[in-house]
C-alpha positions in Angstrom: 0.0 0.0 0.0 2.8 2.7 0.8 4.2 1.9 -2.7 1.3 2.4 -4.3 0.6 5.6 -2.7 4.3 7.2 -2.7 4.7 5.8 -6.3 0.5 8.1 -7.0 1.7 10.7 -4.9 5.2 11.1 -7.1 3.1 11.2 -10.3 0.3 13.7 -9.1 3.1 15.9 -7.5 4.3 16.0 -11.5 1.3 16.4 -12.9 0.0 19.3 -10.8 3.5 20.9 -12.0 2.5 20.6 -15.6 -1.3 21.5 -15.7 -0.1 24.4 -13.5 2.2 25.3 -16.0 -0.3 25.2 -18.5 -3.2 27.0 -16.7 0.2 30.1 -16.2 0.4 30.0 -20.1 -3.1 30.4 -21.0 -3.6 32.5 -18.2 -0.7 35.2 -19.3 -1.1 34.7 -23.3 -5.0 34.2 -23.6 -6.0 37.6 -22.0 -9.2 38.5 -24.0 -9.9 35.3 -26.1 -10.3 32.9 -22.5 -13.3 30.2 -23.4 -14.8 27.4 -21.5 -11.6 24.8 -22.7 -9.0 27.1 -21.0 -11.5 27.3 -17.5 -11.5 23.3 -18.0 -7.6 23.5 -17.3 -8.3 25.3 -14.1 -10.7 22.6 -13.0 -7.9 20.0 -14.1 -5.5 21.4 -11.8 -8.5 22.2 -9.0 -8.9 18.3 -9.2 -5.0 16.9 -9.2 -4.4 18.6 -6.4 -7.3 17.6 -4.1 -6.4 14.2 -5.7 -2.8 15.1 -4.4 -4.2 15.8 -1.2 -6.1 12.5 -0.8 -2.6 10.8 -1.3 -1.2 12.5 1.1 -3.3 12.4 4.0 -3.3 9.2 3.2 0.2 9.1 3.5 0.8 10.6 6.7 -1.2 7.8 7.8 0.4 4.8 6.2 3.9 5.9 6.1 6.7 4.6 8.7 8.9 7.3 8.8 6.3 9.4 9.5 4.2 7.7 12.2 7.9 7.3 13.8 7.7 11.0 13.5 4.3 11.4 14.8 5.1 9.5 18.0 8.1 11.6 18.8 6.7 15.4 17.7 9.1 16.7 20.4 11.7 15.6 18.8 10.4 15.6 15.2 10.1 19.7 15.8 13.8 19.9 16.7 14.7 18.2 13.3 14.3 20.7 10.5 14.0 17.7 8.0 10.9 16.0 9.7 9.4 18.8 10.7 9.2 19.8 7.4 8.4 16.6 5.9 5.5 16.1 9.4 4.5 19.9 9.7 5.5 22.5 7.2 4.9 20.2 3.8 1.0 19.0 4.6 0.2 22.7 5.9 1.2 24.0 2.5 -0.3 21.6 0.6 -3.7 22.4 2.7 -3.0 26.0 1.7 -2.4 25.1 -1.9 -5.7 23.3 -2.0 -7.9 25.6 -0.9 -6.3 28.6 -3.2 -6.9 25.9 -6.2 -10.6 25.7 -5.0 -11.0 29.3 -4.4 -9.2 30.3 -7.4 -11.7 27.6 -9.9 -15.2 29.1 -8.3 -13.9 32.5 -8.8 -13.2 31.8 -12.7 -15.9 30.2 -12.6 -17.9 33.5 -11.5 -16.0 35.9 -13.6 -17.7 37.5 -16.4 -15.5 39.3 -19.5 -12.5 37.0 -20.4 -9.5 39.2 -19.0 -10.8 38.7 -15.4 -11.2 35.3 -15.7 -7.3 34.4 -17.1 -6.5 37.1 -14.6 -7.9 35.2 -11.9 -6.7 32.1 -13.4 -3.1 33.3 -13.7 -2.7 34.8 -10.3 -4.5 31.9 -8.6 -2.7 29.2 -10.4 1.2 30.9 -9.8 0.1 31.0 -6.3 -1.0 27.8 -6.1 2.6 26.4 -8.1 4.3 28.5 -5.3 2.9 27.3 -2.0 3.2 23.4 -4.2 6.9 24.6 -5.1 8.1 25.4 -1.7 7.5 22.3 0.1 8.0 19.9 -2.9 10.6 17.7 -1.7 12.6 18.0 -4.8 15.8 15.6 -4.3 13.2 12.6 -3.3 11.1 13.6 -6.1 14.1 13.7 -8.9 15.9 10.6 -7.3 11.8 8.6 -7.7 12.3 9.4 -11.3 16.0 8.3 -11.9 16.7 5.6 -10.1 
């Protein structure tokens, strides 16, 4: 089962990256022409991450170094690796969720074209941020090359 879901987890974290790319391009270069296609990508990358989310919770459950962690938090706090891993990496990833969800209903709403790839482009490079900065990036290359 941890295989499974670090092996799901690996993939979603990769293609979050990428549709969030995407939804940035079509956000900066469709300014007046947005249609319903481009608010589809929005919704794509509104899903993968609460997918992403779902893999990770259920992670945090199923996962040995972290339930190691969890028993110790004292000491998990003091290491800047677990903490980050135990604390700091789901907190973000909560954070990048709900700015996702937020960021699809209010594209959603919008009316003329420019707001909605406004909103799209600001939500989504906010979203990639808060996704980017907690991305354990070594384990996440080494999961690909190995």
């Amino acid at each position: 089962m941890y295989g499974f879901l670090i092996a799901a987890h690996n993939v979603l974290a990769w293609l979050v990256l990428g549709v969030g790319a995407m939804v940035l391009v079509k956000g900066a270069t469709r300014k007046g022409a947005w249609d319903a296609g481009d608010s589809s990508w929005v919704r794509r990358l509104t899903l993968l991450v609460h997918l992403q989310l779902v893999a990770g919770l259920a992670l945090w459950f199923v996962s040995p170094t972290v339930a190691l962690a969890r028993a110790t938090m004292g000491e998990t706090m003091k290491d800047s690796a677990l903490r980050r891993l135990v604390v700091e990496h789901p907190t973000l990833m909560i954070a990048a969720v709900i700015v996702a969800t937020i960021t699809s209903v209010r594209v959603r709403k919008a009316e003329p074209a420019t707001v909605k790839s406004t909103r799209a482009l600001v939500g989504a490079a906010i979203t990639l941020v808060l996704v980017a900065a907690v991305i354990p990036w070594a384990r996440l290359i080494t999961s690909w090359t190995t």
